[in-house]
N, C-alpha and C positions, 0 to 999 in steps of 0.2 A: 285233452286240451294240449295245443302246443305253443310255445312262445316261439317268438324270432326277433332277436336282437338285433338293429339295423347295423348292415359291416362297420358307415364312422364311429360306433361308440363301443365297438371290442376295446380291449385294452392295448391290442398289438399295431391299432389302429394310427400313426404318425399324422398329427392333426393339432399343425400348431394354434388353431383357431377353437382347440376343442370346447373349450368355456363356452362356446358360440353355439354348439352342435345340440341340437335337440336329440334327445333318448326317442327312438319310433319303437314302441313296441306292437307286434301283430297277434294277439292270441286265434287259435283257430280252435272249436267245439263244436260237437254236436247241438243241432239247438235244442231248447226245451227250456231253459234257463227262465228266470223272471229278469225284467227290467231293473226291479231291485235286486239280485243278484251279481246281474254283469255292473250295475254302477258300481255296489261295494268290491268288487273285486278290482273294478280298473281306479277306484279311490285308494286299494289298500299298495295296485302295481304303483301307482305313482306316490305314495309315501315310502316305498320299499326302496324308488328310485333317487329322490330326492334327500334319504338318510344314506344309500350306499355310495350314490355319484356324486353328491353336492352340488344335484342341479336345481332348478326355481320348480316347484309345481307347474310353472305357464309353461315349461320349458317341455314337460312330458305331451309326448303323442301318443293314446294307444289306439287301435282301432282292434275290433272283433269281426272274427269271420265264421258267422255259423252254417253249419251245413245240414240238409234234412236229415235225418236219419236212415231215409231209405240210402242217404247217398256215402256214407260213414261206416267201414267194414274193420271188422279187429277178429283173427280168428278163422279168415273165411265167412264171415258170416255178416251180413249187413246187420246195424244197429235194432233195426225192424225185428227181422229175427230172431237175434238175439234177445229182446223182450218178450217173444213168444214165446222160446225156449223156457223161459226163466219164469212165464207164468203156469207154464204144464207141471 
């Protein structure tokens, strides 16, 4: 899983409008996940955001980007793979 902070809301960011700036987070995953899953987790990104940044819950974006697993390599080895491996 990876996050990506959008550049306005780094810290080194000069943004006199910052109160204004919505938090965009991107996670990206291999899929496989349930529904409930990615919801508890983009519930628990935006309570993590709205206790560190002191912004409004309406204010968080996240969006998820999952990828097949054939399409998902770590190692050399596609995620496919890698579950075969690990069933031998």
């Amino acid at each position: 899983m990876h996050t990506t902070l959008n550049d306005r809301d780094k810290p080194d960011h000069d943004d006199s409008s910052r109160e204004k700036t919505m938090p965009e987070i991107t996670v990206s995953m291999a899929e496989g996940r349930t529904d409930e899953q990615k919801a508890g987790m983009m519930r628990d990104i935006t309570q993590a955001l709205v206790k560190n940044l002191g912004v409004d819950a309406d204010a968080v974006v996240i969006q998820i980007n999952e990828a097949p697993l054939r399409h998902k390599m770590k190692g050399g080895k596609t995620f496919v793979e890698r579950a075969a491996a690990a069933k031998k």
